[in-house]
C-alpha positions in Angstrom: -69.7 146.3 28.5 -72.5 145.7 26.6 -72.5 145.7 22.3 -74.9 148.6 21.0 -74.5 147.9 17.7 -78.1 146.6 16.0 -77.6 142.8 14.5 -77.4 142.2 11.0 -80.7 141.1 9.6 -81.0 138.1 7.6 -84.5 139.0 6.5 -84.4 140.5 2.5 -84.4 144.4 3.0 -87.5 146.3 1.6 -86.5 149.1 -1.5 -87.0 152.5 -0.1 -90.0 152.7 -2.7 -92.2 150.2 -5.1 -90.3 152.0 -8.6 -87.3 150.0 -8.2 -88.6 146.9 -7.9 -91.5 147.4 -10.3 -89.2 148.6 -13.4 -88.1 145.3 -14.1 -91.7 143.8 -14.5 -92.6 147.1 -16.7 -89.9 146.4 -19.0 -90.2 142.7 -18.8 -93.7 143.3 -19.8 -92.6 145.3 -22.9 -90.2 142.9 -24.0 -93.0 139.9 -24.1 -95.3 142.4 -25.6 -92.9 143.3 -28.3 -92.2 139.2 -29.1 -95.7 138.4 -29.0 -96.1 141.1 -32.3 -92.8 140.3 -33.7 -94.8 137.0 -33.8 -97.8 137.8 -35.7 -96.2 140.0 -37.8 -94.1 137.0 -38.5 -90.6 138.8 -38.7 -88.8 135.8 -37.8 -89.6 134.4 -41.2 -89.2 137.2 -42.9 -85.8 138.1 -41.7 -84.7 134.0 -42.1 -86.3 134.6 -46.1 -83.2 137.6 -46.0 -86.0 140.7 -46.1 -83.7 143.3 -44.9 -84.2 146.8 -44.1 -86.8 148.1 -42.0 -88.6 149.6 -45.2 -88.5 146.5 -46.6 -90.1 144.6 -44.1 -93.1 147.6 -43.2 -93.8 146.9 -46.4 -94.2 143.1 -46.4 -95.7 143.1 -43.0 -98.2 146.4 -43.7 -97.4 148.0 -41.1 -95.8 151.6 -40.8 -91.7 151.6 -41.3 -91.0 153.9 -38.1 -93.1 151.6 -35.8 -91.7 148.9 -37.3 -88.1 150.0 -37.0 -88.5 151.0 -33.5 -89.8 147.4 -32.4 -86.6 146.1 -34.3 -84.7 148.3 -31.8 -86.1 147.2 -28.7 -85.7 143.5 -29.9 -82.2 144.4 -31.1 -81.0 146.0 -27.6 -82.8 142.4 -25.7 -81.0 140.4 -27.8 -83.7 138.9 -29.7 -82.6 139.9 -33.1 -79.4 141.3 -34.2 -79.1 144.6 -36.3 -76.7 144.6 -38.9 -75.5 147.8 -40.9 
């Protein structure tokens, strides 16, 4: 008797569609995007000097508090900064 069943393939399987395997890139993407401003904002500095709140630093920085706050956030959830209460 003969076995019917297909072989397992070693070759890498193919996602059903591209959106699974391009969501990494996107938000990889993001994430460099969001260094590179942190960057010429200069926010590394500014948080080392002890600027605090996301007021705080808008204002130093001249750019608009919300924006700035939600950039913090992204950083904050990668792991590039730390948020503290």
């Amino acid at each position: 008797m003969l076995n019917r069943q297909p072989m397992p393939s070693s070759a890498p399987q193919r996602p059903q569609s591209g959106a699974p395997s391009l969501m990494p890139m996107i938000v990889g993407a993001w994430v460099s995007q969001a260094i590179c401003i942190a960057a010429e904002l200069g926010l590394a500095d500014l948080l080392a000097e002890g600027a605090g709140s996301s007021d705080e630093l808008a204002g130093r920085t001249g750019t608009r508090a919300a924006s700035l706050s939600r950039l913090l956030r992204l950083l904050a959830a990668c792991g590039v900064v730390r948020e503290i209460a």
